[in-house]
N, C-alpha and C positions, 0 to 999 in steps of 0.2 A: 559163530562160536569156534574155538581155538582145538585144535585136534589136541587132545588127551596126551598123556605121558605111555601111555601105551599104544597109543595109534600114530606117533611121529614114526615116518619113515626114516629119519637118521634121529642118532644118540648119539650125544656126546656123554659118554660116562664118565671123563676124566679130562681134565684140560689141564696140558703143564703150559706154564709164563713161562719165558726164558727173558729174564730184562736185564741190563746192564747197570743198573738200578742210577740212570742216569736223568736228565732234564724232563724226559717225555715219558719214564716210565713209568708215574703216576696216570696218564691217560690211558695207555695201554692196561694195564691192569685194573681200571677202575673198570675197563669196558669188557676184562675177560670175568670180570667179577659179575657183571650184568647176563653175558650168557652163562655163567656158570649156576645161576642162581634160577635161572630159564629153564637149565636142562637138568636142575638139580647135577650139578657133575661135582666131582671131587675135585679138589684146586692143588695143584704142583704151584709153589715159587722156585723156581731155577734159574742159579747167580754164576757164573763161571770164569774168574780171577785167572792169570796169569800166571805165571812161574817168572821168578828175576830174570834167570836166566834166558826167558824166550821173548824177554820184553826190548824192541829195538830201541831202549833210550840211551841216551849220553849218559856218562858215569858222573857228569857235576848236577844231573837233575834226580830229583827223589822219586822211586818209584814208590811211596804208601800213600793213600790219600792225604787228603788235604787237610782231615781231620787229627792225624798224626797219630789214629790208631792203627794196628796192624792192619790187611786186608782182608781177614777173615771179624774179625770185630769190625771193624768198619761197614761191612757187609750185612752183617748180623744187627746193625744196631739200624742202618737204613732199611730191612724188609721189616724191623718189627714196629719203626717209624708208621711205616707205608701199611701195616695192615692194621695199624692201629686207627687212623685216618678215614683208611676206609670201612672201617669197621666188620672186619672179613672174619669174626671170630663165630661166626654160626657157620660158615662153611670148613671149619676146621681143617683152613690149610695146611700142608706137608710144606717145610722150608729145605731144601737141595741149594747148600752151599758149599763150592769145592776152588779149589787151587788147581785147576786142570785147562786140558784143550777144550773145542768147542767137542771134535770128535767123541772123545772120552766121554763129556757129560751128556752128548746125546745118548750116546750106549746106556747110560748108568737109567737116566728119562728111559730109552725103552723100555728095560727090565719092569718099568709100573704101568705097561700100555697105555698110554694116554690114547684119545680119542683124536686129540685137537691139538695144537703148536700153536700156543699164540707168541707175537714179539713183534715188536718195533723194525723202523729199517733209515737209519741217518740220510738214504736216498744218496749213496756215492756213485759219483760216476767219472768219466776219464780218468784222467791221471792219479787221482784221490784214491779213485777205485783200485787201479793197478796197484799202488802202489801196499793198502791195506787191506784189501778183499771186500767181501760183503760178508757179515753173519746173515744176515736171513737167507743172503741168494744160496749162500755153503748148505745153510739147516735143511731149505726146501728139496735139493737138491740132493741131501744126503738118506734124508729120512721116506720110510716107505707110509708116513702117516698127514694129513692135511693140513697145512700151517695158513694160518692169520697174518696177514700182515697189516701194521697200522704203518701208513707212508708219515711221512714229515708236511703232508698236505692234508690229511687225512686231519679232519672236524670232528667225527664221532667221538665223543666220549665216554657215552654213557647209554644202554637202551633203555625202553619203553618198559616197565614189566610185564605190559600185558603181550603188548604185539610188539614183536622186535624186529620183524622186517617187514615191510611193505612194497619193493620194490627189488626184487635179485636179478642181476645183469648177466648172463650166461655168457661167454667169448669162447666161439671152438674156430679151430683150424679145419674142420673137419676131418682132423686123422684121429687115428686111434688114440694119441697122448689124451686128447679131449673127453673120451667117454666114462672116465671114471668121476671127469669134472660133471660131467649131465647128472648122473646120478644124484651128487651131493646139491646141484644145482637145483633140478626139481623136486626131491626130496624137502631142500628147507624150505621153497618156496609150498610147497603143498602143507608141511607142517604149521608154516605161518602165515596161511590163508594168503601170501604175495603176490603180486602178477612178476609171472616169470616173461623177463624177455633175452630173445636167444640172438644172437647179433655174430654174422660172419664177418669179416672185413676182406676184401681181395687186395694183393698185397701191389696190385699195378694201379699208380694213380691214372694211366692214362685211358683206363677205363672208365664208367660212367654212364655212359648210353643209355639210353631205355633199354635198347635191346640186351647188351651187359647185363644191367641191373636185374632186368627179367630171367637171364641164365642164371647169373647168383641166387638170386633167389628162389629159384627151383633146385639148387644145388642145397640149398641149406635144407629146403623142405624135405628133401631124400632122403639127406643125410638122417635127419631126426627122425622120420616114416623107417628107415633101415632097423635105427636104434632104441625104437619107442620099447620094447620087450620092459614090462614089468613096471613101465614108468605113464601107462597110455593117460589116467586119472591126471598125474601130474601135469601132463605138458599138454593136456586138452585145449589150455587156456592163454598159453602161453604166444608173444607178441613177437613175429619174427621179426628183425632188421635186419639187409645185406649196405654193404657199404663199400668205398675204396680208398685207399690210402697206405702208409703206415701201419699196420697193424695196433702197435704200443700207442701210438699216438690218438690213431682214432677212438681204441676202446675206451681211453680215457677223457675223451669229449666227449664222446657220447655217452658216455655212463654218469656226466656231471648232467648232461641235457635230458636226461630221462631220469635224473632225482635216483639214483639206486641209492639203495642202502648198503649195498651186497653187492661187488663183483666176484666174480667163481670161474677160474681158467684153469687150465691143466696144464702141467710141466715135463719134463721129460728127466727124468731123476738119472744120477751120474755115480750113485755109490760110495768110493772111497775117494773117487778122485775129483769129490766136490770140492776140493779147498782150492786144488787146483784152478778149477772151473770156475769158482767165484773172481777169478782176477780176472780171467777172459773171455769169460762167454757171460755176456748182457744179458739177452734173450727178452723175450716179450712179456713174460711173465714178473721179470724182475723190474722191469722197468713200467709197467702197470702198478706194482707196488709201490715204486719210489714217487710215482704223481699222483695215484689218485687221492678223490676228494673224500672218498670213503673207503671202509675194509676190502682186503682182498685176501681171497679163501682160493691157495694156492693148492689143487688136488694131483701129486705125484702120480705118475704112472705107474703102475705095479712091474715090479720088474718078474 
């Protein structure tokens, strides 16, 4: 039996979408629609358009869409598309459409605490990356709240109504950025009856060994015996893996190899100078996003 609405160790009371209401944001939203209806939470649509002036195009290409209404009607006529569709009118979504930065619309998103970030992530990287940033690596990175990521790999569409996860993949480094990811981590796996598994990666491939192996995994064991405070119920059950490699790379194989439903990492949040941060710093968190096969519940550090 499924723990009650009063006995979840985490709530999401609010979850704002931030889509660019583009090719893939039918799947992301149909899938924030699925937990929103899980955790009973209120629904944010949040759309955030450009200014002419901050848009780097040539002056002989048009900046309105393609439909040839303005950008605010053109906005407004694709969310009401989109939740007509999915038939989102018993969660009596809030529609947040603006003409602004990403920065600005997060702020304005705070002012309603959301619980949850959800949004898409086109998966850019080298030069691509440089040259136009990332919105989710900027959001994750900007915001002191847990964001969703759906990759451009990423198959979910839709959950279960009854059990919506079965299988949550926990990735810590073992420093402190990770601890607020344990939380969330055993938290929704204890809400939704999942096997939590908690998986370190050592970041030298030329380790391996048994006798390796055996240090790491007495390292993880510590680690989580150090930080069990408040979470023992949760993590009673939970399936350690240690590993070597790559870090981004491994979590991502291994989190296709054990069927997660759920990856849950922690970030290291950067403030104002996330836009910055989105052209040059990758990190491991972001690029777990842009491959995996399933969601990734990106948990910021509290600053």
């Amino acid at each position: 039996m499924l723990t009650s609405v009063s006995q979840r160790l985490i709530q999401f009371k609010r979850i704002a979408v931030l889509t660019d209401l583009g090719s893939d944001s039918e799947k992301m939203v149909r899938y924030a629609t699925s937990l929103a209806r899980w955790y009973g939470s209120e629904l944010l649509l949040v759309h955030a358009y450009p200014t002419e002036s901050s848009m780097a195009i040539p002056p002989e290409l048009p900046v309105w869409p393609a439909s040839g209404l303005p950008p605010k009607q053109d906005a407004e006529q694709k969310v009401k598309a989109l939740a007509d569709k999915l038939n989102l009118q018993d969660l009596r979504a809030k529609v947040i459409i603006r003409e602004t930065s990403i920065g600005r619309i997060l702020d304005e998103v705070d002012e309603y605490r959301p619980s949850l970030l959800v949004l898409a992530t086109h998966g850019r990287e080298g030069v691509a990356k440089w040259l136009v940033g990332s919105i989710a690596e900027e959001v994750f990175r900007r915001v002191q709240r847990p964001v969703l990521i759906l990759g451009p790999d990423c198959s979910q569409t839709e959950l279960a109504p009854q059990k919506q996860f079965e299988r949550v993949l926990y990735a810590t480094d073992l420093s402190a950025v990770s601890l607020t990811a344990l939380q969330y981590a055993s938290g929704i796996s204890h809400d939704h009856e999942a096997q939590l598994i908690a998986l370190y990666v050592e970041p030298d491939p030329k380790q391996g060994f048994s006798f390796d192996r055996a240090m790491a995994q007495q390292k993880l064991d510590d680690w989580l015996q150090d930080n069990i405070d408040g979470m023992s119920e949760a993590l009673a059950g939970a399936h350690c893996i240690v590993d070597f490699g790559e870090p981004g790379t491994r979590i991502v194989e291994l989190a296709s190899q054990q069927q997660a439903d759920l990856v849950v990492v922690g970030a290291l949040g950067l403030g104002a100078i996330s836009g910055l941060a989105s052209h040059f710093i990758g990190g491991t968190a972001y690029e777990i996003g842009c491959h995996s096969k399933c969601p990734v519940l990106i948990v910021p550090q509290p600053r």
